[in-house]
C-alpha positions as CSV (number, residue, x, y, z in Angstrom):
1,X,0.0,0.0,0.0
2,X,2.9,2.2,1.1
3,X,4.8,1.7,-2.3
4,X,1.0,2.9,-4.0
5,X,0.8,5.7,-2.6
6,X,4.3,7.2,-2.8
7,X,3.6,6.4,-7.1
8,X,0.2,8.1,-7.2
9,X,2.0,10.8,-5.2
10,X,4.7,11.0,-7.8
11,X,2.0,11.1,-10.4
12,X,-0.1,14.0,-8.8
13,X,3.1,15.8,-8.1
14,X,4.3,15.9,-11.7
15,X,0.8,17.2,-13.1
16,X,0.7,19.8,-10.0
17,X,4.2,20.6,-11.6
18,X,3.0,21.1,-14.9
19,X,-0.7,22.4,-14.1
20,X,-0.4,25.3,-16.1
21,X,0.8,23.5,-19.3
22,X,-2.5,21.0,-18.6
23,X,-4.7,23.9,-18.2
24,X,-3.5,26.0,-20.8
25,X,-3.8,23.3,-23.1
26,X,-7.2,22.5,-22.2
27,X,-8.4,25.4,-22.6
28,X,-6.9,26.2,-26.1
29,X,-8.2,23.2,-27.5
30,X,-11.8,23.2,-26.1
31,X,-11.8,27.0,-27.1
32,X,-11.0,25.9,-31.0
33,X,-13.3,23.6,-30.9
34,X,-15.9,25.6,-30.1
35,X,-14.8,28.3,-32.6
36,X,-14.6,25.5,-35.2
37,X,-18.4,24.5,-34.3
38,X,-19.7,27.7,-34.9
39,X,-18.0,28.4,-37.5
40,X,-18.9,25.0,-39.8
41,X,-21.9,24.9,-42.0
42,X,-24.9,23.6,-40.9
43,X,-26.3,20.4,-42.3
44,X,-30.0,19.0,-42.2
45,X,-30.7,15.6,-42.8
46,X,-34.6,14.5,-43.8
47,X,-35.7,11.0,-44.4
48,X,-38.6,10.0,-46.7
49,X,-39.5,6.0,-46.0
50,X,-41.3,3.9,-49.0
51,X,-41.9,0.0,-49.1
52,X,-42.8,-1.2,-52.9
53,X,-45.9,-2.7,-54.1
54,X,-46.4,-6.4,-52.8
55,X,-45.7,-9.0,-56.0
56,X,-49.4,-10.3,-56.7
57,X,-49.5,-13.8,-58.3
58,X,-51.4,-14.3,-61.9
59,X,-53.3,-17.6,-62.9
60,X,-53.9,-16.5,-66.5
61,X,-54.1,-19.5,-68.5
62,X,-51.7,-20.0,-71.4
63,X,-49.7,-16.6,-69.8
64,X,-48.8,-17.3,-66.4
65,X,-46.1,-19.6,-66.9
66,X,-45.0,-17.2,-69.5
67,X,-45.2,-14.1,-67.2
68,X,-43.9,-16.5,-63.8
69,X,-46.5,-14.8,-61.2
70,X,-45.8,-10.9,-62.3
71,X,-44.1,-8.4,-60.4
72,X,-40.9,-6.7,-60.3
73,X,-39.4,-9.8,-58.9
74,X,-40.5,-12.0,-62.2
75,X,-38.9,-8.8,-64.0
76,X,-35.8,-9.1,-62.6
77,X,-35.6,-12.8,-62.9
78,X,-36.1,-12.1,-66.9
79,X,-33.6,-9.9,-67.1
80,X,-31.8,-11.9,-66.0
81,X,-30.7,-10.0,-63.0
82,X,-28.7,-12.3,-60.1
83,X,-28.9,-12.5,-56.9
84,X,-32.6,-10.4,-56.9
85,X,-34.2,-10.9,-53.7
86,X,-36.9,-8.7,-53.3
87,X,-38.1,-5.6,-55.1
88,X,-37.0,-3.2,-52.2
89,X,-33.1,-4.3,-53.3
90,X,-34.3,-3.8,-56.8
91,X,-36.1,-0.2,-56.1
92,X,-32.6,0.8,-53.8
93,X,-30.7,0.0,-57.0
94,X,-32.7,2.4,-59.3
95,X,-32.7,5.1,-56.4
96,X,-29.1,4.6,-56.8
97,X,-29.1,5.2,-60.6
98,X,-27.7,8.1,-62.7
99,X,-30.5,8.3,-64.6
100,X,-32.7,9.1,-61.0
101,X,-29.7,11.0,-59.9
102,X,-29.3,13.5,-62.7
103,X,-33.7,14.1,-62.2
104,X,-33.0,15.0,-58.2
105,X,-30.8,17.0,-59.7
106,X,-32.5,18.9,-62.0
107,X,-35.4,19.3,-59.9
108,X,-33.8,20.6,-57.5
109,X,-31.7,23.0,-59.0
110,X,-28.6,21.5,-57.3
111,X,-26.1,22.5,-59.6
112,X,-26.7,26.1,-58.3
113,X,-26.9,24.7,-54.7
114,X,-23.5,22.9,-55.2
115,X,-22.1,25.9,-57.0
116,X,-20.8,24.1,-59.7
117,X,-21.5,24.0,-63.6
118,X,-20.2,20.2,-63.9
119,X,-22.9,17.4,-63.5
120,X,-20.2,14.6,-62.6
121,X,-19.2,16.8,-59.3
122,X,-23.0,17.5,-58.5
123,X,-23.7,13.7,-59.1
124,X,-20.6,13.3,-56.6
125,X,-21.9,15.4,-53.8
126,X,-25.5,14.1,-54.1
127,X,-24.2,10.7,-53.6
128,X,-22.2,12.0,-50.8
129,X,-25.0,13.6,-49.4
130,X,-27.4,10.5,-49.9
131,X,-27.4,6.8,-47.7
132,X,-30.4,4.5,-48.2
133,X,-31.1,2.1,-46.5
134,X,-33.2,-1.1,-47.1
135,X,-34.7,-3.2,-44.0
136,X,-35.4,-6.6,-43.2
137,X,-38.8,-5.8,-43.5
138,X,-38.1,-4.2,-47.0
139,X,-39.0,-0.9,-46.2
140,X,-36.6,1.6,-47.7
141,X,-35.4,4.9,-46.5
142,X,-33.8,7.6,-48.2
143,X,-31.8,10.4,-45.8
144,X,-30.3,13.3,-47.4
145,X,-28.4,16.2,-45.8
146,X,-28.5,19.6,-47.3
147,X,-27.5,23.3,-45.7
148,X,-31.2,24.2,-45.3
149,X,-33.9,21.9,-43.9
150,X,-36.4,22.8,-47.0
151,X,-34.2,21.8,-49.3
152,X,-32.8,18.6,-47.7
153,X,-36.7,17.5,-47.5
154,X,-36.9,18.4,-51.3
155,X,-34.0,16.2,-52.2
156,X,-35.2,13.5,-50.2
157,X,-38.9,13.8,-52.3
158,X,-37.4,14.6,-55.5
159,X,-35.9,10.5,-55.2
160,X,-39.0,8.9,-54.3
161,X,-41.1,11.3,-57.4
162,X,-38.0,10.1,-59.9
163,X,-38.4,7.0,-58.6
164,X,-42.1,6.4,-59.6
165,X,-41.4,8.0,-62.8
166,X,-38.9,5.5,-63.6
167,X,-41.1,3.1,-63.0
168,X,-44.3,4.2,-64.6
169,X,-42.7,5.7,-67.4
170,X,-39.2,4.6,-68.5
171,X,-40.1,1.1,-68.2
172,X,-43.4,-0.6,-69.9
173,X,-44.5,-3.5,-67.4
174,X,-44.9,-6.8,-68.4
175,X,-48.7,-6.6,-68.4
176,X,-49.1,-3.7,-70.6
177,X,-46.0,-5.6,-73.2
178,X,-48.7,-8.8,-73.0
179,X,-51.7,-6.5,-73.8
180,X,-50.2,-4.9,-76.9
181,X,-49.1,-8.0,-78.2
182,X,-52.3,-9.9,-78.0
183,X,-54.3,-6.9,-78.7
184,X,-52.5,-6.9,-82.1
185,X,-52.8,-10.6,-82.4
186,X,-56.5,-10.1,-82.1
187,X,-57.2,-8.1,-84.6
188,X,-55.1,-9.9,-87.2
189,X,-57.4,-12.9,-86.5
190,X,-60.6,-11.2,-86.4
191,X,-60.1,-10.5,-90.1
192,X,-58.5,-13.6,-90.8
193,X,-62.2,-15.4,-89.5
194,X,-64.2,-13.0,-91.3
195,X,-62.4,-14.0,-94.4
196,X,-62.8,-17.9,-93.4
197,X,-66.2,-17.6,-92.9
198,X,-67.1,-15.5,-95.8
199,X,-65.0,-18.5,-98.2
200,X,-67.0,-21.0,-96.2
201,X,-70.2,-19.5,-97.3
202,X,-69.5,-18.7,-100.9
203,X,-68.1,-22.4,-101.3
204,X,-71.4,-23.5,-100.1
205,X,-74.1,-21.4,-102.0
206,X,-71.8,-22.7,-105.0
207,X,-71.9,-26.6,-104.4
208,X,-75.1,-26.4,-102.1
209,X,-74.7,-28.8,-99.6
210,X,-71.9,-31.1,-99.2
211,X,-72.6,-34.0,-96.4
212,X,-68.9,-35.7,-94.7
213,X,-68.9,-38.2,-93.2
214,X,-68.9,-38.2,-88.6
215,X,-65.1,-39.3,-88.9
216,X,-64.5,-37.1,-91.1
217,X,-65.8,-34.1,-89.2
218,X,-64.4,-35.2,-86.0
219,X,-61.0,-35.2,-87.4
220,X,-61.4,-31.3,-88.5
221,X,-62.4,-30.6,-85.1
222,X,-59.3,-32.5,-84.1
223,X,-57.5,-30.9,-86.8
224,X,-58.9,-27.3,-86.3
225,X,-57.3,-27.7,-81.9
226,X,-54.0,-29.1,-83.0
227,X,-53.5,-25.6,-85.5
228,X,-55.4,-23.4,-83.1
229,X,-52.7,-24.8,-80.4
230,X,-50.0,-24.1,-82.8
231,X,-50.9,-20.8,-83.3
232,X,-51.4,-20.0,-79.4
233,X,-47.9,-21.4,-79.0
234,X,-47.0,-19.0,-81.3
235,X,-48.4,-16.2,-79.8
236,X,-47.1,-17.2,-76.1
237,X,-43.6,-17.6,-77.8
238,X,-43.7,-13.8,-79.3
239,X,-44.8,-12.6,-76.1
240,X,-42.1,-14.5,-74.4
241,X,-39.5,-12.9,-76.9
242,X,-39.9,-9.6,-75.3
243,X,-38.0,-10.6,-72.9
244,X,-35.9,-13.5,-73.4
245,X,-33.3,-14.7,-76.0
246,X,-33.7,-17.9,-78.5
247,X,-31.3,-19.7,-76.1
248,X,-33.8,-18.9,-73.0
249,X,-35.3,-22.7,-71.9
250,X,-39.0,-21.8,-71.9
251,X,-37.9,-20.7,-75.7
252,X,-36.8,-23.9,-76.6
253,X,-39.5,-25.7,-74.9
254,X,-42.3,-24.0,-76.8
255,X,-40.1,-24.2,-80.5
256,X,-40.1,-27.9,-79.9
257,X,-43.9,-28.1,-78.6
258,X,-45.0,-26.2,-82.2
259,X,-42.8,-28.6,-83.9
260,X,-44.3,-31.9,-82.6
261,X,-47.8,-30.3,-83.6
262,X,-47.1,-29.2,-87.1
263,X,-45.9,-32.8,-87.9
264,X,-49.0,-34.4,-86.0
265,X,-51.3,-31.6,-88.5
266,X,-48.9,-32.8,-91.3
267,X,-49.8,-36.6,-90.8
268,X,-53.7,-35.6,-90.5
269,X,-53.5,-33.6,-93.7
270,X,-51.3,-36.2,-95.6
271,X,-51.4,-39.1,-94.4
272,X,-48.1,-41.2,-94.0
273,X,-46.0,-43.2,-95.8
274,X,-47.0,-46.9,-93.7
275,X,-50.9,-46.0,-94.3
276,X,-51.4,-47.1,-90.7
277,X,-54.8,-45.2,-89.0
278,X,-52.4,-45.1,-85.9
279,X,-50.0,-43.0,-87.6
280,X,-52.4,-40.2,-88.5
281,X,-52.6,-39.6,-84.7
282,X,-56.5,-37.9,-84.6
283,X,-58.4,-41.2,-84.6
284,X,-59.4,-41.5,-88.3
285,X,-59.0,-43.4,-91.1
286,X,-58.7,-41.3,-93.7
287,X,-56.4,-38.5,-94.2
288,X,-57.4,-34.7,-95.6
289,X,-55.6,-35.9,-98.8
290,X,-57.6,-38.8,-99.7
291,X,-60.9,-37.0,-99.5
292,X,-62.9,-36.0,-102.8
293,X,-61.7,-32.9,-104.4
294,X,-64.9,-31.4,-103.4
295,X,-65.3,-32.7,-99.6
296,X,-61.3,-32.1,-99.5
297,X,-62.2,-28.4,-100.1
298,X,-65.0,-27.6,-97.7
299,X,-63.3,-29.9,-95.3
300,X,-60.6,-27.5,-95.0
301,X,-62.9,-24.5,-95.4
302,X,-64.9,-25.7,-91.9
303,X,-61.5,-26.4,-90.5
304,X,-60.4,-22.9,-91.3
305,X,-63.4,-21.3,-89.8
306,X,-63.1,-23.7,-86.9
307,X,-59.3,-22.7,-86.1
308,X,-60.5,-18.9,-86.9
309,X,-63.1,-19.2,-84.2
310,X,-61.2,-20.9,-81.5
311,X,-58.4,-18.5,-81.7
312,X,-60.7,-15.6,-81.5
313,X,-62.4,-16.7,-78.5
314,X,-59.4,-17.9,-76.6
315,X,-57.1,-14.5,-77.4
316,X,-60.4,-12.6,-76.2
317,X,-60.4,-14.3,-72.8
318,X,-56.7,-13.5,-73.4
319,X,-56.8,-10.1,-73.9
320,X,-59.0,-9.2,-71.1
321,X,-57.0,-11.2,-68.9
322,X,-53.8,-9.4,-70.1
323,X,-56.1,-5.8,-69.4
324,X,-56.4,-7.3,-65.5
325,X,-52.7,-8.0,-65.6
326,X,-51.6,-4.7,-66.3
327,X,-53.7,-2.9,-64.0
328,X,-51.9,-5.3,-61.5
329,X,-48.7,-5.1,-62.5
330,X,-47.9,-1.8,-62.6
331,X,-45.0,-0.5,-60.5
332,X,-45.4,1.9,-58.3
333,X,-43.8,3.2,-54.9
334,X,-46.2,3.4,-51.8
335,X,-44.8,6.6,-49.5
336,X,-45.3,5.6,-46.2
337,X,-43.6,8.9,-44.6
338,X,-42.9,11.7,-47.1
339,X,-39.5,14.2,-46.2
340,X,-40.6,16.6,-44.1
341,X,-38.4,19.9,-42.9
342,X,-36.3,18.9,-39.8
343,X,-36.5,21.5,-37.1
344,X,-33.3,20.6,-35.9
345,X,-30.0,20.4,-37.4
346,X,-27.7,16.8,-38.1
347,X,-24.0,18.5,-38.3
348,X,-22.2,20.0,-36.4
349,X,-22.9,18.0,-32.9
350,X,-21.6,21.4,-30.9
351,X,-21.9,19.7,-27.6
352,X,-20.2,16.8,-28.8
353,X,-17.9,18.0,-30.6
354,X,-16.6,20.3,-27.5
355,X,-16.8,17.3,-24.9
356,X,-14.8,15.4,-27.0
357,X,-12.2,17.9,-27.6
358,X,-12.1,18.8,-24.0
359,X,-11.7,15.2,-23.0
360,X,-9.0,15.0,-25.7
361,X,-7.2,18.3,-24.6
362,X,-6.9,17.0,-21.3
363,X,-5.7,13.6,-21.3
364,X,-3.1,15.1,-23.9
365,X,-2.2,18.1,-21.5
366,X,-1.2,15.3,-19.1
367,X,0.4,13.4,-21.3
368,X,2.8,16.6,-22.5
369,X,3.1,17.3,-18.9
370,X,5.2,14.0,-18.3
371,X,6.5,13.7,-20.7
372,X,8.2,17.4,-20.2
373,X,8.9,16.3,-16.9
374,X,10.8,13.0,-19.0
375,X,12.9,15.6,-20.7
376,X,13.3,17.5,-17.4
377,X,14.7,14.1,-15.7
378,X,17.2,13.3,-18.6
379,X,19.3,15.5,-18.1
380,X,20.0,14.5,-14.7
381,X,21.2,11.2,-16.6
382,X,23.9,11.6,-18.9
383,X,24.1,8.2,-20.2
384,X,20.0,8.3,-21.2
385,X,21.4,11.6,-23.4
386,X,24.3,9.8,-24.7
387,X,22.1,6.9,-25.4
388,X,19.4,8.8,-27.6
389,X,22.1,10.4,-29.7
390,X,23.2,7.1,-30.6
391,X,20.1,6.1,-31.7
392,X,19.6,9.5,-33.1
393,X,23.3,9.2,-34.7
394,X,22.0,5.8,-36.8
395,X,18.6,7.2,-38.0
396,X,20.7,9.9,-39.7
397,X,23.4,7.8,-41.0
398,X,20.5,5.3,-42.6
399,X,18.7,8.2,-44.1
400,X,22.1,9.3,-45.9
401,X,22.8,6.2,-47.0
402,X,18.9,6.7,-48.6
403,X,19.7,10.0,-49.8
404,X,22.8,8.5,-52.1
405,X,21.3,5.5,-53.6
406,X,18.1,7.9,-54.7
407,X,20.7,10.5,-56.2
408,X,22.7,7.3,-58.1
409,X,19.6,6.1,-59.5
410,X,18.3,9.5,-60.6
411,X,21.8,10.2,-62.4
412,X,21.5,6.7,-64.0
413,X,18.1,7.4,-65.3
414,X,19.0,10.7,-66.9
């Protein structure tokens, strides 16, 4: 205890010694750091908080395994984008784009704000300026700091406005991609059963009636769903081309599938080469080819109008399923706390920033004061002095040697 106390004496004793370097240190230091809080700009942060629209499943027949449930999250997975989890990730890389960037920008006049004329350094500040965050729940929020509170509230709007532009604008949805395309496909059939049906009728006002036999109509009803699943095949694959390339798997799957029915239509029409009934694959004896040039004709003519008609109904079920879709599918951001004005500011922390640097200036005050009294103490101790100089002595002699070899190699080099 004895040998405690005579240490913590020696320690109080040195910093009694030195008090005034302590306090005048101290005091400097806390007094610049409260000049230097007064005198740095004031920030504001504000923080506008969005969550995305939930993904809502389809169950359209023919196009949800083409469209994979809708959503941003089936969009990504198109594109081909890896490592998409949810659309919050996806909406925190958009809000992260230049594209969004460069709109804050413009809407907010920030190039005069940043008092520059270049858009790369106002694209660097805003992003300096800018954190988002994404949480586990998927809500995101955007905080921006600015040097007035309106204007930091504006910024953090002016994302979440771009934002919803982006999506309702810049990018067409899958649903509303679906709609045109079957809307177009829909009219082109339309005209295409008008015109079967108006060669139907002309062919029989000319030959009056013409009776086929039940196999032979049952195998242009079978005949007249194999082309009208040919040609829905076809339209599933031009919708699916929107998006993916001819190497894409549900590409090849549906290429193969309109194969394997064209050559089952082919054996129907033609016959093949063994005769067998089997090989026609419809359930009939008698193939298109073999019928009477007459019955041959109107046999084709019903199966026209058939095909014509089951198309049309289907893509019309289609296309109001596809007008649903797009309704649903389009992406838009759901606020759920807009910017608003903070009242008080983010930077500087003045009362931090002055306990800190009092803290600081005192445990450093103390620290100069021993070691002055270090200094003090050496020179009671000769061989301590003689000892540094030595050490002193081979730093210097290292750094010549240094010196030299950098002045060879630069005469070498010229």
């Amino acid at each position: 205890m004895e040998d405690k106390e005579i240490n913590i004496r020696d320690y109080i004793r040195v910093m009694v010694k030195w008090r005034r370097i302590i306090v005048f240190n101290t005091l400097i230091i806390t007094f610049l750091a409260v000049i230097i809080s007064l005198i740095l700009p004031k920030r504001y942060t504000a923080t506008a908080t969005l969550f995305p629209p939930v993904e809502q499943q389809t169950s359209v027949r023919g196009l949800s395994a083409l469209l994979g449930g809708g959503g941003l999250g089936n969009i990504g997975r198109m594109a081909g984008l890896p490592g998409l989890a949810t659309p919050s990730e996806l909406f925190a890389r958009i809000l992260e784009s230049r594209v969004v960037m460069e709109g804050v920008i413009e809407t907010c006049d920030l190039m005069s704000a940043y008092n520059t004329d270049k858009i790369e350094d106002a694209l660097l500040t805003l992003e300096g300026a800018t954190q988002i965050d994404v949480a586990p729940e998927g809500v995101i929020s955007i905080s921006t700091d600015a040097k007035t509170p309106e204007l930091s509230a504006n910024i953090a709007n002016a994302y979440v406005e771009h934002l919803d532009r982006f999506n309702r604008e810049a990018t067409m949805t899958q649903g509303k991609k679906n709609r045109i395309f079957v809307e177009n496909r829909l009219k082109e059939v339309e005209k295409d059963l008008q015109n079967a049906e108006e060669d139907l009728r002309a062919f029989q006002e000319e030959h009056k009636t013409v009776s086929l036999k039940e196999e032979v109509v049952q195998a242009i009803g079978a005949a007249a769903d194999l082309k009208a699943q040919i040609i829905l095949k076809d339209v599933e694959l031009g919708v699916l081309r929107e998006y993916a390339t001819e190497k894409n798997p549900q590409v090849v799957r549906l290429k193969s599938e309109m194969t394997q029915l064209q050559k089952q239509l082919k054996r129907m029409e033609e016959g093949s080469e063994e005769g067998s009934p089997a090989s026609y694959g419809a359930g009939f004896s008698i193939p298109f080819s073999k019928l009477p040039e007459v019955g041959l004709q109107l046999a084709r003519l019903m199966r026209e109008a058939k095909i014509q008609e089951t198309i049309f109904t289907l893509l019309t079920e289609q296309y109001e399923q596809a007008k649903i879709i797009e309704v649903r599918d389009t992406p838009t951001v759901q606020i759920l706390d807009p910017a608003k004005p903070p009242h008080k500011k983010s930077f500087p922390k003045r009362s931090r920033m002055v306990i800190i640097a009092f803290f600081f200036s005192l445990f450093a005050g103390v620290g100069l004061a021993f070691f002055m009294e270090y200094l003090a103490r050496m020179q009671e101790r000769p061989e301590e002095v003689a000892d540094w100089l030595g050490m002193g002595e081979a730093v210097r002699q290292d750094l010549e040697i240094l010196k030299r070899r950098l002045l060879r190699r630069k005469k070498r080099s010229t």
